[in-house]
Each structure stands twice: as structure tokens, then as C-alpha cells.
SETILUM-552457 format. One record per residue (C-alpha): x, z, y; residue number from 1. Coordinates in nm, 4 decimals, m for minus. Layout:
% SETILUM-552457
       px       pz       py num
        X        Z        Y NUM
...
This chain:
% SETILUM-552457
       px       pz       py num
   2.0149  m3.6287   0.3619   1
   1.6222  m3.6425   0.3050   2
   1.6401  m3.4458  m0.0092   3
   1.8577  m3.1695   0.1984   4
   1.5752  m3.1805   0.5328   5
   1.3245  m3.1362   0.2160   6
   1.4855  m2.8178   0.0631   7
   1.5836  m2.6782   0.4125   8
   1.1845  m2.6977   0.5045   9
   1.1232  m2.5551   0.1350  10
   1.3322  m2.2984   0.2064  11
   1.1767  m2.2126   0.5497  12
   0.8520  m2.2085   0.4153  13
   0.9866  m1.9807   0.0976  14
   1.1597  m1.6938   0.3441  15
   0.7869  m1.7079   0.5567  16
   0.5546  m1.6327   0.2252  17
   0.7760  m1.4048   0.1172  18
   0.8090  m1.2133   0.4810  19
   0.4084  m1.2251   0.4465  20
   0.4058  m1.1283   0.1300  21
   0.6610  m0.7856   0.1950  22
   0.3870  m0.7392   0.5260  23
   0.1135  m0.7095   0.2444  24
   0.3097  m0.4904   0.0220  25
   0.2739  m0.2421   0.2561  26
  m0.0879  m0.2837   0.2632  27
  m0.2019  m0.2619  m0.0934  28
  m0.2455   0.1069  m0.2125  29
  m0.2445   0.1889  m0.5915  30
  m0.3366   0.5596  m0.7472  31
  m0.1533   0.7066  m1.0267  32
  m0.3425   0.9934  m1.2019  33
  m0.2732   1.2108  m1.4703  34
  m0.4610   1.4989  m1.6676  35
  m0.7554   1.3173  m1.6394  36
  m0.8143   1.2424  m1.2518  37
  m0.7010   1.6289  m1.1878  38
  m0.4161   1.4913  m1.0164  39
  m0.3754   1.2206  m0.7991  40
  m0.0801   1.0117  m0.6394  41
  m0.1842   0.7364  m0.3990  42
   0.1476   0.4787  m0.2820  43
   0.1972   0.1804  m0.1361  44
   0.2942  m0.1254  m0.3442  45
   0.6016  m0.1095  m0.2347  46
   0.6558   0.2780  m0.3845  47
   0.5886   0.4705  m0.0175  48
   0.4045   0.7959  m0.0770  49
   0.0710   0.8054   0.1085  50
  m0.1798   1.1183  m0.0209  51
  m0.1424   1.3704  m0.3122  52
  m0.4291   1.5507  m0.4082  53
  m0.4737   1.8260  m0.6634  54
  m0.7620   1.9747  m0.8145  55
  m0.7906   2.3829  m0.6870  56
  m0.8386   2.4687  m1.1156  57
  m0.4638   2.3418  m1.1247  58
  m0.3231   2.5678  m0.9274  59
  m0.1950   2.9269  m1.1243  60
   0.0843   3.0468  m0.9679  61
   0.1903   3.1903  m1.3343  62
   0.2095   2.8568  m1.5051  63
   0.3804   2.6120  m1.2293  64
   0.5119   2.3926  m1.4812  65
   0.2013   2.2530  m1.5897  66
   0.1754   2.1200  m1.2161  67
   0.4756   1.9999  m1.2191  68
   0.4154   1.7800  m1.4998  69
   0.0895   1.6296  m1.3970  70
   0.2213   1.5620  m1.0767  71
   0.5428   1.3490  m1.2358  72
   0.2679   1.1518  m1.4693  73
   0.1003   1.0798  m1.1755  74
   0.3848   0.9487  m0.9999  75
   0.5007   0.7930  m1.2888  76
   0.1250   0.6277  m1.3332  77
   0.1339   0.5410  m0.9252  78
   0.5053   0.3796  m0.9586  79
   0.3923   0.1303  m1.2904  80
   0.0405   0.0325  m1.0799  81
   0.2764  m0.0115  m0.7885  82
   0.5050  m0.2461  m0.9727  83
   0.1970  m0.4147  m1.1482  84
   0.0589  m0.5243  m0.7580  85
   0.4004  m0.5753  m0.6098  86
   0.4417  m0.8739  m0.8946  87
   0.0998  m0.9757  m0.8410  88
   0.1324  m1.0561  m0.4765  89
   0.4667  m1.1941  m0.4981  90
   0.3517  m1.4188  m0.7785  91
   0.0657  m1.5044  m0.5435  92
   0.2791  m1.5651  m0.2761  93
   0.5583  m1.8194  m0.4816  94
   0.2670  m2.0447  m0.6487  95
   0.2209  m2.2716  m0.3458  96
   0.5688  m2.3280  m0.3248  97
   0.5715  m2.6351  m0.6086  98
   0.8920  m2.4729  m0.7491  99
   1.0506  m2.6267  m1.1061 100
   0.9038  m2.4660  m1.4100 101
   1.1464  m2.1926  m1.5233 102
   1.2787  m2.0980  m1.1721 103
   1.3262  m1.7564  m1.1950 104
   1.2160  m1.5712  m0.8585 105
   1.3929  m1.1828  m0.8192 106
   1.2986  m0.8833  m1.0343 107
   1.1610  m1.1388  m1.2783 108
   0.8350  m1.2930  m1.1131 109
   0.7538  m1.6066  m1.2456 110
   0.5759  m1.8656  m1.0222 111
């Protein structure tokens, strides 16, 4: 019955990083940018839009697509930085646990 008191408190322990960690999340910002630094998407690690901003020499009402396509790289660019912090911290956040090599933590984080 120790070793099940042991990997209850584990467990407990686990839930309250990760809560902390998700709490962070929504602190860390990342930028995505596209046609070099013209346009800019800032988000939240966890993918939550937070400020767009545009360079004035981008906007020509006759050519809306070109716009449109910065401002999908940039998301695009914003979404992969987003991902790239969201592993980060939730690596961060599963290293003190002392889990077994090779556990395998969700979306693929490895402790």
C-alpha cells in the first residue's frame, strides 16, 4: 500500500505543476513575423491572439492578397514559436517529477 500512497502523492504533485504550468502558458507571449518584420502576430503560448500589427506600406487596397499572405506566415510563424514555448515549459514543468526514462508525457514532451 506504500508504493500506491507514493504514486497517489506523485500524482498530486504531477496535476499541481502541470495546473502551474497551463497558468504560465497563458503568460508567455511569442511573435510570428513574416515579410521581414512588416507584419507581426503576437499570441500566447497557448495559441490566444493578443496584437496584430501591420506596416502602413502594406496596405494597397488593389493588391489585398499580398496581406493576406503575410498575415497567414505570420500566424503560421506565431503558432510554431507558440508550440516551441508551450513544450518548453511543460518540459520544465515534468523534470522535477523523477519520472522513468521513456515516459511519454501528452503531445510528445519528454521529461
Amino acid at each position: 500500500m506504500k508504493d500506491l500512497a507514493g504514486l497517489m502523492k506523485q500524482a498530486q504533485e504531477m496535476q499541481k505543476k502541470m495546473g502551474e504550468a497551463q497558468a504560465r502558458l497563458d503568460a508567455v507571449e511569442v511573435t510570428g513575423e513574416a515579410g521581414a518584420g512588416l507584419v507581426k502576430i503576437t499570441t500566447t503560448a497557448k495559441g490566444e491572439p493578443r496584437k496584430v500589427s501591420i506596416d502602413p506600406s502594406l496596405i494597397d487596397p488593389s493588391e489585398p492578397e499580398i496581406l493576406e499572405d503575410l498575415m497567414l506566415a505570420a500566424l503560421s510563424d506565431a503558432r510554431r514559436k507558440a508550440d516551441e514555448a508551450q513544450a518548453k515549459v511543460l518540459r520544465e514543468a515534468a523534470g522535477g517529477l523523477g519520472l522513468p526514462p521513456g515516459f511519454d508525457m501528452p503531445f510528445g514532451i519528454k521529461p
